[in-house]
N, C-alpha and C positions, 0 to 999 in steps of 0.2 A: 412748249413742254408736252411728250408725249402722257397720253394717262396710265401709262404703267409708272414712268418717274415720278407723275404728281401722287398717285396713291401709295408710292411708296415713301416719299415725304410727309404725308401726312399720315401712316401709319403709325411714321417714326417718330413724328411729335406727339400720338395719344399714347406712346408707348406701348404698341401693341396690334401690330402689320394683322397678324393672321387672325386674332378677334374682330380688328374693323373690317375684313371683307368677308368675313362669313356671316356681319349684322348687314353688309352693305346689298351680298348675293339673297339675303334670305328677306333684303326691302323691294328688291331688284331695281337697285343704284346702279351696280354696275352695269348690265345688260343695259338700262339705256343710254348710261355711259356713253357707250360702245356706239350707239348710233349717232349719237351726238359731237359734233368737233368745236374745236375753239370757244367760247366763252361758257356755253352752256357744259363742257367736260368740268372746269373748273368749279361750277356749281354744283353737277351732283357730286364732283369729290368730297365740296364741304358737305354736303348732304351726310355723307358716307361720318364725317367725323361728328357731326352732330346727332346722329342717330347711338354711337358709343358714347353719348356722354349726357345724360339723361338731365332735362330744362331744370329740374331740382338745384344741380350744381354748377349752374350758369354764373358765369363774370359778371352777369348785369345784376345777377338777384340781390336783393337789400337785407335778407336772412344771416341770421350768422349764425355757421357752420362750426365755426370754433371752438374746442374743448375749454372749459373753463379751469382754472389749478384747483388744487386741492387746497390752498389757501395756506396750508399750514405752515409756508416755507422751513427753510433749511433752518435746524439748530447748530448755529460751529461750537455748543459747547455739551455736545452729544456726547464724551469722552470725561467729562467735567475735568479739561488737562487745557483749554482756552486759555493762553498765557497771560490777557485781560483777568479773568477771573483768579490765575492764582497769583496776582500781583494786589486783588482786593486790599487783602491785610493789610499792603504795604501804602494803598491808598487813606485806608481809616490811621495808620500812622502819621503820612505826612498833616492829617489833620491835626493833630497833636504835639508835633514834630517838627513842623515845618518844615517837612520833606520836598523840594520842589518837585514841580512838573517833571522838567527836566530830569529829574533823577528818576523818577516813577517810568517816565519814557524808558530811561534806558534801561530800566530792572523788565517791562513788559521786555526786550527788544532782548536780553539775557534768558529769558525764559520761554524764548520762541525754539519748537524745535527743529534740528534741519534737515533731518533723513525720514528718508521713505520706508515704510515695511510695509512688504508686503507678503499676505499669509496666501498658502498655499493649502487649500482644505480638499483632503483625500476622503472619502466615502471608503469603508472596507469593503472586500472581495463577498460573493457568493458564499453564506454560511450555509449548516445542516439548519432546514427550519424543523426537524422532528425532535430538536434537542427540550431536553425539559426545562435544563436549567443552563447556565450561563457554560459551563464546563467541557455542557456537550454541543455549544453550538459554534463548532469549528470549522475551517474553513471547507468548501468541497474541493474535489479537486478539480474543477473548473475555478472556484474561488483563488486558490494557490494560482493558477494559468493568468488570471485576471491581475494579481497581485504583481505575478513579475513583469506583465506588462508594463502596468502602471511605473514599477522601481525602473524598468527599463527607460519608459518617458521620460522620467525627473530625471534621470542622471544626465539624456538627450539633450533635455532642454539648456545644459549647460552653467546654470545658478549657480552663488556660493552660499549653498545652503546653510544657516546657521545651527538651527536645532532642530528636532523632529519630535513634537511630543504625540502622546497615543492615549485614547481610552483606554480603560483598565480591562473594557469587555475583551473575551477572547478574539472574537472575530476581528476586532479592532487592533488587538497586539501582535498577533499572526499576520497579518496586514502587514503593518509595519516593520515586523519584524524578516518578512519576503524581500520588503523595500530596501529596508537598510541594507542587503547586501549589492545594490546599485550605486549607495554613494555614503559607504562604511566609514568614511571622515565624518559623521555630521553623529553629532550628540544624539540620542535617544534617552527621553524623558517621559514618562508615564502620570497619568491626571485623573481620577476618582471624576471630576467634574465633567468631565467630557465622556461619562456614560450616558449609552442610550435613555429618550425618556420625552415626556410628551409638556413640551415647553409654553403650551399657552392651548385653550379650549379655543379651534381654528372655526374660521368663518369663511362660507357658511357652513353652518352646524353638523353635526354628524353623532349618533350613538358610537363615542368608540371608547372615552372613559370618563369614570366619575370624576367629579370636582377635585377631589383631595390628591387626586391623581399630580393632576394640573398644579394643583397649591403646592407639592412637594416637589414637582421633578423642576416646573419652571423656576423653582427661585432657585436653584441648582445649575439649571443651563442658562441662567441670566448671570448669575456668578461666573461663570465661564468666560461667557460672552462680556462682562467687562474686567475682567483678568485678560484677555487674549487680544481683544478686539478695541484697538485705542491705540490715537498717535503714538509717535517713537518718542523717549523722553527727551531731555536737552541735552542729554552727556549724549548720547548718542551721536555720533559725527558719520558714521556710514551710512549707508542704506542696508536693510536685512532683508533676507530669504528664511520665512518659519514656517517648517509642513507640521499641519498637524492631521492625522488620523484619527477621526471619529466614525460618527453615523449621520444618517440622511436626516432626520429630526434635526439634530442638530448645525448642522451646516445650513438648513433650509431658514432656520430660525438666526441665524447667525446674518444671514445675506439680508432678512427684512428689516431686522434693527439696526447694522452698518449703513444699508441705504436709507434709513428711516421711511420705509414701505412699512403698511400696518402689519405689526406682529405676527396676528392674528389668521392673517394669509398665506402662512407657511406650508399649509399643504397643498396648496395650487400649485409647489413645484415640485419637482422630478427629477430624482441623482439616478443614472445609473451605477452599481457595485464599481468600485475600481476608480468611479472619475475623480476628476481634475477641477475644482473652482478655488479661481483666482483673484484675493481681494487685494487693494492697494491702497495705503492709508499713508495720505500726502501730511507734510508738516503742518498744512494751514487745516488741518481735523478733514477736508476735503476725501471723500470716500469714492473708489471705482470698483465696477467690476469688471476684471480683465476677460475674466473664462466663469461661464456655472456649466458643471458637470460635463465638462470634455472627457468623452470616450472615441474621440475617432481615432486615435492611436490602435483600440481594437478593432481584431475583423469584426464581422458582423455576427457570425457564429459565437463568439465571444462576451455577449454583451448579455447581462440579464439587471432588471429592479428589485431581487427580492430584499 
């Protein structure tokens, strides 16, 4: 085997051709490569691969490199809708009742749900940030541009969308109100709860507001978040498509408690105006995230975080 095919096999297993010959030219591996034929080419080629892969993270080391969990595993009864849990009642009956097994079987196996929902959380467009109060902070008109993008996406993506509910903020109704003319069959629904507002005092810390802040808006957007965000019931026989149109607070806050990621950590993420996340709440409470904050439908020129 020539040493151009060998070093490019072995490139190709560290995943990464042009890193290992620029650590291999800069050991000078290769140059005496080059002077070297048959047994000893083989060897500085390993040379080459053991020079990118530093003896810390060696096959043979007895260390363990391993992340350990978070310990806290999965709640499936995150939703408190666990069809075990709301057959409880009917368990402390059959104590009383002599309810069988059998029947309690089949009352959990009745109370299982079997569709999917899955929400569709919009972030609104580009507002005026010079407005004082709620009235005047409408959309720009890059905001409005951002907005029909987005109604243009959802119609794209082709869903049958169910409802569409909205913040009561301007920016947020305006939003929506862009959108729905992309797919004018689908309910619009308006929600006090899904106003902007600062859902939990984020970590790590920051001066950004008082306590009471935090005490008032989070029991507010936790309301939301267990209004909206929770398995499909059992009468339920389809699968749904729900957009709803808020804010970035809350959608951020929305993704850590669905995934059961610390609350607390909502501001380590990033919506752009206009995007697209995509939550999917399977029958078994089981939670995904399809999309957070898809904006690549816009150009680049297009795209802002305010």
């Amino acid at each position: 085997m020539s040493f151009r095919r060998l070093t490019k096999l072995i490139g190709g297993l560290a995943a990464g051709t042009a890193v290992l010959v620029a650590v291999a030219e800069s050991k000078g591996y290769v140059e005496r490569a080059r002077q070297q034929e048959g047994s000893q080419t083989r060897i500085a080629a390993l040379n080459v691969l053991q020079a990118a892969q530093p003896n810390t993270w060696s096959s043979t080391s007895t260390q363990d490199y391993s992340v350990p969990t978070s310990g806290t595993g999965w709640d499936s009864n995150w939703d408190r809708r666990d069809p075990l849990v709301l057959t409880n009642g009917k368990r402390r009956k059959r104590d009383k009742e002599n309810v069988t097994q059998d029947e309690l079987s089949s009352e959990v196996e009745n109370n299982k749900p079997k569709a999917t929902r899955h929400i569709i959380l919009i972030r609104h467009s580009q507002y005026n940030l010079n407005g004082s109060v709620d009235k005047e902070r409408f959309l720009t008109p890059l905001g409005r541009e951002q907005a029909e993008l987005t109604g243009h996406r959802l119609a794209e993506l082709g869903m049958k969308y169910d409802v569409m509910i909205h913040s009561t903020m301007t920016r947020a109704t305006e939003t929506a109100n862009i959108i729905s003319k992309y797919i004018p069959e689908v309910e619009t629904v308006s929600c006090d709860l899904l106003r902007e507002g600062a859902p939990i005092e984020p970590v790590p810390a920051i001066s950004w507001k008082p306590d009471c802040v935090y005490h008032e808006d989070g029991a507010r957007i936790e309301a939301a978040f267990r209004r909206y965000i929770h398995r499909a019931d059992v009468k339920q026989t389809e699968d749904s498509y729900e957009i709803i149109v808020c804010h970035a607070n809350v959608i951020r806050y929305f993704i850590c408690r669905a995934l059961q990621f610390p609350p607390e950590g909502w501001l380590r993420l990033g919506l752009n105006n206009g995007s697209i996340t995509w939550l999917t709440i399977r029958p078994s409470g089981r939670v995904g995230l399809r999309m957070m904050g898809d904006s690549g439908f816009m150009p680049p020129n297009k795209l802002t975080r305010t």
